[in-house]
Wavefront OBJ file of the C-alpha trace (Angstrom):
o trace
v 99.183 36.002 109.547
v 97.185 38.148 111.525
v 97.596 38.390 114.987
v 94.068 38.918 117.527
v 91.318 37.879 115.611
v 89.124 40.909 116.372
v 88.880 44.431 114.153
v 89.288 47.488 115.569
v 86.103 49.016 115.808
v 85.342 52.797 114.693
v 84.800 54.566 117.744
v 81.254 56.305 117.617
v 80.529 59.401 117.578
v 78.921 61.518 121.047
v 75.520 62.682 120.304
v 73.986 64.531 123.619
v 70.374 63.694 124.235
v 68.235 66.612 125.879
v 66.349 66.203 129.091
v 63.120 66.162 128.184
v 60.098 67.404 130.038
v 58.475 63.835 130.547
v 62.136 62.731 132.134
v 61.758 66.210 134.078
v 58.560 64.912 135.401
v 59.675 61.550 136.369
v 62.684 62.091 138.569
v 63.794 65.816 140.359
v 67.576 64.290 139.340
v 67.123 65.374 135.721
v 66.450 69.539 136.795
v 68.918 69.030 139.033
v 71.694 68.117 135.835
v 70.264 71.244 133.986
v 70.789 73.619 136.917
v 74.398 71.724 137.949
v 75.145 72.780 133.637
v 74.529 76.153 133.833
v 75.653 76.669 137.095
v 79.462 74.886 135.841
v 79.299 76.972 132.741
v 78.862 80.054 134.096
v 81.407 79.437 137.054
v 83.738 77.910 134.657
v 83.270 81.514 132.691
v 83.793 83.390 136.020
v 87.102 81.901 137.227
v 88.337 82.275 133.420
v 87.461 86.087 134.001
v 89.282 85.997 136.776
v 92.478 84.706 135.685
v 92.051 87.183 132.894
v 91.620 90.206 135.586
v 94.856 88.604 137.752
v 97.107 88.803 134.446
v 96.308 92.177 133.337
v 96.993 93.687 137.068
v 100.312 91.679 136.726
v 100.548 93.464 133.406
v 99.748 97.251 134.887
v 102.149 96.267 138.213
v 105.064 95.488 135.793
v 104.367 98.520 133.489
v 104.453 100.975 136.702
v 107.975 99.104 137.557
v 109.390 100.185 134.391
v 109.537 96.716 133.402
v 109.198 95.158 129.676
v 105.938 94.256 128.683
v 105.322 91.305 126.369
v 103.764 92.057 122.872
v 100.253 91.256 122.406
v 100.500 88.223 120.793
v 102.613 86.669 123.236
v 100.951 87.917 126.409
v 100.604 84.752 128.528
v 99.053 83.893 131.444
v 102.161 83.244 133.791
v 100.311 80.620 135.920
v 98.551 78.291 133.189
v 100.555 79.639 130.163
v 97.527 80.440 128.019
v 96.805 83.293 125.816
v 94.671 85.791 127.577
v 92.920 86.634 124.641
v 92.045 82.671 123.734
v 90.702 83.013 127.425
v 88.780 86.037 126.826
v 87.368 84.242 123.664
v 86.648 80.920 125.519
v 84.819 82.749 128.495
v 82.199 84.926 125.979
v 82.059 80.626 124.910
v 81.047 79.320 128.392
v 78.671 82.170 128.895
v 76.991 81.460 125.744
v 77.003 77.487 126.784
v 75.845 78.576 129.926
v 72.603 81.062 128.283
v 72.300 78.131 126.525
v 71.651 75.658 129.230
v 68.995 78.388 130.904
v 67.140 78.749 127.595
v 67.108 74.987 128.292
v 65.832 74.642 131.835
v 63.500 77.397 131.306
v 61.608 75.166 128.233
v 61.745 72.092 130.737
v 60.319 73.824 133.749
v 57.476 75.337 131.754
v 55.967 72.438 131.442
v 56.787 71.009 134.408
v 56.493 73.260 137.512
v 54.340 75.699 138.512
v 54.018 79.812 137.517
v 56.174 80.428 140.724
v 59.188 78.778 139.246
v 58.135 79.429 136.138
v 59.053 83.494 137.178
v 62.145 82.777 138.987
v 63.130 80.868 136.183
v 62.748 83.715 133.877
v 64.530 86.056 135.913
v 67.539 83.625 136.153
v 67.759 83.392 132.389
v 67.345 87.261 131.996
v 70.312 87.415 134.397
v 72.386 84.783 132.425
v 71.015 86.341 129.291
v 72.881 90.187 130.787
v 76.165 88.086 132.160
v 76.433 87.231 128.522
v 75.937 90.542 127.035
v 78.122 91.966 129.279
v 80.829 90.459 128.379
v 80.311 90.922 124.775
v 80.150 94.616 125.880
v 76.321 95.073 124.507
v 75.682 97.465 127.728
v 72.577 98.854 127.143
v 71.031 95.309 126.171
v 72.303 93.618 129.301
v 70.985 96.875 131.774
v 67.309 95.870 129.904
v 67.870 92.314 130.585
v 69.238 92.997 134.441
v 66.121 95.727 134.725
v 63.509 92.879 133.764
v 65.024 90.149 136.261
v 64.942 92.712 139.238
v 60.902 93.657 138.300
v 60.666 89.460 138.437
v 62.462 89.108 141.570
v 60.444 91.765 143.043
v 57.297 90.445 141.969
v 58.256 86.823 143.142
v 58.999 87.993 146.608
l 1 2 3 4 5 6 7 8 9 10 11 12 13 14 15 16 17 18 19 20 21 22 23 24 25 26 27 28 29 30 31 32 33 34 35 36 37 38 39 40 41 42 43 44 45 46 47 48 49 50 51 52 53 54 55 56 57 58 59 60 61 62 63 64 65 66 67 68 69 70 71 72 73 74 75 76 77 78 79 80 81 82 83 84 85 86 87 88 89 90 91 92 93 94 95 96 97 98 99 100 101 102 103 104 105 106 107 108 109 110 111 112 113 114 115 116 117 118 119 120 121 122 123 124 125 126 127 128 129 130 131 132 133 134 135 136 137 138 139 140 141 142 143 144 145 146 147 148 149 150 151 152 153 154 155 156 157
């Protein structure tokens, strides 16, 4: 005999729905969510390169002291006990995610604001576009991209 007459029911599955430029329209709160998601990837991506930075100065301290170092596969992040190269891999993630959200914003605000956003907005993605290429150490690509946001931001202002 079965006990609780109900079935457990399949959880379902996420599916993300994109702000749309209508929703945009209605309600400032929706550009507000797309700037708060770009802005909390790329800070996420930030402190992660800065834990990175704080572990391999704790590596170069302890090398000068004549102390052991760890192999490379089993360097680990003293504080949070990750693998600084799983960090490295899951910042160049956030600051794709965070590209990502810009190329987002940028396709909501064109429709919805005017050409003086519309610029700023273009320079902020060129500079999240370089932050990205940066760290995937594509130098002369992100100086172009950082050279095109500071001709926007000195046409804007």
């Amino acid at each position: 005999m079965q006990q609780g007459g109900n079935k457990a029911k399949a959880p379902q599955e996420y599916t993300p729905k994109p702000v749309t430029a209508a929703e945009a329209k209605q309600s400032d709160l929706y550009m507000q969510m797309l700037i708060f998601k770009c802005e909390a990837d790329w800070a996420y991506a930030m402190s992660m390169k800065k834990a990175i930075s704080t572990q391999e100065g704790q590596k170069q301290e302890e090398a000068k002291a004549g102390l052991k170092n760890q192999s490379l596969f089993n360097q680990q992040d003293k504080n949070s006990g990750r693998n600084v190269y799983r960090l490295k891999a899951h910042a160049r993630k956030r600051f794709q995610a965070a590209f990502k959200s810009c190329t987002q914003l940028a396709g909501v605000i064109e429709e919805v604001l005017d050409s003086f956003s519309k610029y700023e907005t273009q320079a902020y993605l060129e500079g999240m576009q370089a932050s990205y290429l940066m760290e995937v150490e594509k130098w002369q690509d992100a100086l172009d991209y950082l050279m095109r946001a500071k001709v926007i931001y000195q046409k804007v202002a």
